[in-house]
FITINU-740989 format. One record per residue: chain; residue in one letter; residue number from 1; x, y, z of N, C-alpha, C in turn. Coordinates in pm, whole numbers, plus 50000, padded with zeros to 5 digits. Layout:
BEGIN
ATOM / ch / aa / i / npx / npy / npz / capx / capy / capz / cpx / cpy / cpz
ATOM / A / a / NUM / X / Y / Z / X / Y / Z / X / Y / Z
...
***
This chain:
BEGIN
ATOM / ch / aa / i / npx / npy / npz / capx / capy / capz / cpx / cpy / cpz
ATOM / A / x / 1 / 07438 / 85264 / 21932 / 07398 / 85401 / 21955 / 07256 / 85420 / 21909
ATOM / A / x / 2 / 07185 / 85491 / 21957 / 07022 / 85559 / 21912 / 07038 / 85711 / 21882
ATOM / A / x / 3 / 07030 / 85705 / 21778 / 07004 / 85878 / 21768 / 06864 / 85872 / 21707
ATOM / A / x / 4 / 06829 / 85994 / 21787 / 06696 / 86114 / 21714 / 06708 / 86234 / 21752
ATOM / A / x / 5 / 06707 / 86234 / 21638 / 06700 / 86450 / 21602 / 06888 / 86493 / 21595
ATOM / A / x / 6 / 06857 / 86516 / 21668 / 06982 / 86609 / 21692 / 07095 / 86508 / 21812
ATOM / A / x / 7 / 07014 / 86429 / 21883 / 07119 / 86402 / 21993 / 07080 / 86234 / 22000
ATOM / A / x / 8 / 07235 / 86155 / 22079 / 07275 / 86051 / 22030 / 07303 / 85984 / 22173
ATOM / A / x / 9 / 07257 / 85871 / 22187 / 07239 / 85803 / 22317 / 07362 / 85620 / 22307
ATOM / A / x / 10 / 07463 / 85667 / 22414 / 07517 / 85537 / 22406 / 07448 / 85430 / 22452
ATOM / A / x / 11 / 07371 / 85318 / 22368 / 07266 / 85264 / 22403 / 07381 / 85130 / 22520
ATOM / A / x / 12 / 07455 / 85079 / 22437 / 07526 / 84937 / 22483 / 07683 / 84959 / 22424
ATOM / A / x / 13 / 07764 / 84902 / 22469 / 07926 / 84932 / 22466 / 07985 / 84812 / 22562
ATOM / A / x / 14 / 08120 / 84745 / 22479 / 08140 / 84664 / 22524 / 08286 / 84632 / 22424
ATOM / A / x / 15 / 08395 / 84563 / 22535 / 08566 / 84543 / 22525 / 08597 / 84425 / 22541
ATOM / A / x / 16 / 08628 / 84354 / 22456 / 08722 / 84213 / 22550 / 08867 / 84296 / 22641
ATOM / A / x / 17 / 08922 / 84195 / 22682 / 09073 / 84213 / 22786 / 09161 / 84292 / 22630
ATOM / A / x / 18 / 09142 / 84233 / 22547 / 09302 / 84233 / 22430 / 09226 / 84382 / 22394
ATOM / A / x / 19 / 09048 / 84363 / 22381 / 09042 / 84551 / 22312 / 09098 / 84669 / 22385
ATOM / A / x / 20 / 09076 / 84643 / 22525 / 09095 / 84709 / 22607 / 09270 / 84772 / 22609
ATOM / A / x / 21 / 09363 / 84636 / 22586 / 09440 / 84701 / 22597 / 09495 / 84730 / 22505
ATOM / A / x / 22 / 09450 / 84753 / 22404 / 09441 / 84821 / 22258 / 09374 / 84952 / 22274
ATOM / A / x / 23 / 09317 / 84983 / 22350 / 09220 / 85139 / 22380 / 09119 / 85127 / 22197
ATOM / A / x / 24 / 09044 / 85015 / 22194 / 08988 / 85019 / 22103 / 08883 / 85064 / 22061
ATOM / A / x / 25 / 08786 / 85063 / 22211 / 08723 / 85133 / 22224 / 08715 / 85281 / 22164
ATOM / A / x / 26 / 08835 / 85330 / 22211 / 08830 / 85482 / 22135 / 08833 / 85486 / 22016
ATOM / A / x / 27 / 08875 / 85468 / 21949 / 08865 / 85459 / 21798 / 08686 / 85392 / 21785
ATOM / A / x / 28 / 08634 / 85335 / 21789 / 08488 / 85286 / 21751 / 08417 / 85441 / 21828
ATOM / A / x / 29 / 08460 / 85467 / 21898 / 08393 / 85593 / 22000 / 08396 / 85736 / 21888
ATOM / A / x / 30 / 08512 / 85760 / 21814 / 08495 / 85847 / 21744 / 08498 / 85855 / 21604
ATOM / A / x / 31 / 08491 / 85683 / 21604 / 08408 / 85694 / 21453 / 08254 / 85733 / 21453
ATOM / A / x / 32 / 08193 / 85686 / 21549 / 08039 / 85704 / 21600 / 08036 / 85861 / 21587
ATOM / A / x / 33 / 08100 / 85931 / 21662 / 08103 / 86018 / 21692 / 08130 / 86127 / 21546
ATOM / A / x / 34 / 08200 / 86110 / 21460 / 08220 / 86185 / 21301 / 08056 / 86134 / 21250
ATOM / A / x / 35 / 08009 / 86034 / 21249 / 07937 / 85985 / 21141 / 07812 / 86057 / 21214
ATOM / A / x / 36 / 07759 / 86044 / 21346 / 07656 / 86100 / 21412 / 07655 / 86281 / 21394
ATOM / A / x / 37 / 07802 / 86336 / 21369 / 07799 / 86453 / 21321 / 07740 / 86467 / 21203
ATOM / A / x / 38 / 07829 / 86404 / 21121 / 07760 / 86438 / 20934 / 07616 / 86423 / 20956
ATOM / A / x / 39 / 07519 / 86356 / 21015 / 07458 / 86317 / 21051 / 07361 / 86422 / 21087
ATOM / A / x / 40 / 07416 / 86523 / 21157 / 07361 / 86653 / 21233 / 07318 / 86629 / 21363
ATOM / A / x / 41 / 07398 / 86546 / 21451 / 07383 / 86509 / 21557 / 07471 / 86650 / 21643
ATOM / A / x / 42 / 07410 / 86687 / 21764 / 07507 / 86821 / 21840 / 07532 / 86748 / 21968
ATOM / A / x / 43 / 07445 / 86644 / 22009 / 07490 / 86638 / 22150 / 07480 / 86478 / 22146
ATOM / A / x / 44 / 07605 / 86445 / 22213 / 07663 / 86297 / 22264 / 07606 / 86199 / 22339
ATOM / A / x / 45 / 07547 / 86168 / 22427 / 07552 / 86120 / 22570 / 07585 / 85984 / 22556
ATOM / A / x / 46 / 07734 / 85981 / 22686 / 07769 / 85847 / 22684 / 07751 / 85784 / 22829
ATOM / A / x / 47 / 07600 / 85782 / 22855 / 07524 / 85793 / 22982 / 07609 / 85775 / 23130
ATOM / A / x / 48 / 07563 / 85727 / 23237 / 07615 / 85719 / 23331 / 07723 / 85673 / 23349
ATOM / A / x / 49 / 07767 / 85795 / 23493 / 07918 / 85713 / 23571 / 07915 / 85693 / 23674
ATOM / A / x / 50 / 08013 / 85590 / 23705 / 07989 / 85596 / 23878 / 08191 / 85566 / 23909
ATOM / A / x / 51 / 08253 / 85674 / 23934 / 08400 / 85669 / 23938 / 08440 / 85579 / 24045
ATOM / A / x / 52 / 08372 / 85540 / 24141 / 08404 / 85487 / 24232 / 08407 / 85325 / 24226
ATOM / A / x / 53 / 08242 / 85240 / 24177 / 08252 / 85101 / 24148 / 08302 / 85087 / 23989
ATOM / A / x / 54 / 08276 / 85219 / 23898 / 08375 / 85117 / 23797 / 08453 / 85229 / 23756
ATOM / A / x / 55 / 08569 / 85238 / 23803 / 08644 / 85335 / 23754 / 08735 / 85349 / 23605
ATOM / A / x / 56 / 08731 / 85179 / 23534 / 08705 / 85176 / 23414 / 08689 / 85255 / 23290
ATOM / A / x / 57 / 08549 / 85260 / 23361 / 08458 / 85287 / 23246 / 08419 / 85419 / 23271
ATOM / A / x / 58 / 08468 / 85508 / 23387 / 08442 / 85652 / 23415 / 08600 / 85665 / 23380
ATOM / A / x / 59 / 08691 / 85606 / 23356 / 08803 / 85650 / 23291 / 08794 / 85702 / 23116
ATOM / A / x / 60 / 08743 / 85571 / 23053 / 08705 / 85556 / 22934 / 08630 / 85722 / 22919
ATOM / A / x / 61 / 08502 / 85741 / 22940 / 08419 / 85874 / 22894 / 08526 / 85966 / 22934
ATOM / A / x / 62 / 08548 / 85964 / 23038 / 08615 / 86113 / 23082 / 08748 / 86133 / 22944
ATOM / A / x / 63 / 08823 / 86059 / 22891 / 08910 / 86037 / 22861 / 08871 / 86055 / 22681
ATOM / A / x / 64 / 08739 / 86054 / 22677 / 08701 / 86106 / 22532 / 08716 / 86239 / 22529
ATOM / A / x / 65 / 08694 / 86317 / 22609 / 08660 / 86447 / 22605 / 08567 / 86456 / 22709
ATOM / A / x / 66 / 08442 / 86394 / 22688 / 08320 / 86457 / 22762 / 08267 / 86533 / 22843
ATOM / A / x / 67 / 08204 / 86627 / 22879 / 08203 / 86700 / 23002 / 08068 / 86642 / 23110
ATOM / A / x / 68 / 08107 / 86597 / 23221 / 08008 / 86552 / 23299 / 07889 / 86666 / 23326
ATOM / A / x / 69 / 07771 / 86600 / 23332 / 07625 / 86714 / 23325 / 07520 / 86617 / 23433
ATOM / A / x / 70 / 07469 / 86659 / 23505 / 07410 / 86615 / 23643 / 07229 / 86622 / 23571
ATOM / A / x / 71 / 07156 / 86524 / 23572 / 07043 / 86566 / 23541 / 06932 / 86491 / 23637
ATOM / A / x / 72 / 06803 / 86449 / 23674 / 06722 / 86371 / 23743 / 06686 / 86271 / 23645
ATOM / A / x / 73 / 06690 / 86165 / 23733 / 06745 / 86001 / 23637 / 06590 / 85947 / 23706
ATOM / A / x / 74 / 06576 / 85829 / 23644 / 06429 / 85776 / 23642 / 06379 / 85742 / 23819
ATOM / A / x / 75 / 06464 / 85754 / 23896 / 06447 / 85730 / 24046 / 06394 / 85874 / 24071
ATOM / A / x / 76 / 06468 / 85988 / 24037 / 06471 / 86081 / 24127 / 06317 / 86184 / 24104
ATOM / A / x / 77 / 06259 / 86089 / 23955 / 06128 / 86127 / 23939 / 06056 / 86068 / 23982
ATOM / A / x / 78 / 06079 / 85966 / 24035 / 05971 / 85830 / 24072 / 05898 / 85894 / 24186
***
């Protein structure tokens, strides 16, 4: 994770087969997530999804809580 200031960027994230089916992920997800609070962190981002090629891993975020937020990504400024 990278945090500055106030808000916290999922930099890299990653499961073997056995974490996965352990949902281990979640638990490391909201330990990050308490400590980035005490922290004084307000806002999350557990960057991009794409539901369609990895539905995975748009299972995983959605499944924290998160609420999806639409913004212009480094193409759409280019």
């Amino acid at each position: 994770f990278l945090v500055v200031g106030e808000r916290v960027c999922d930099y890299f994230g990653a499961a073997s087969d056995a974490g996965r089916k352990l949902y281990a992920s979640y638990a490391v997800y909201w330990e990050a997530v308490l400590d980035c609070k005490k922290q004084g962190a307000t806002r999350f981002d557990l960057g991009g999804i794409d539901p369609w090629t990895n539905p995975g891993v748009y299972k995983f975020k959605k499944e924290t809580g998160a609420r999806e937020t639409e913004s212009l990504g480094e193409w759409d400024w280019a």
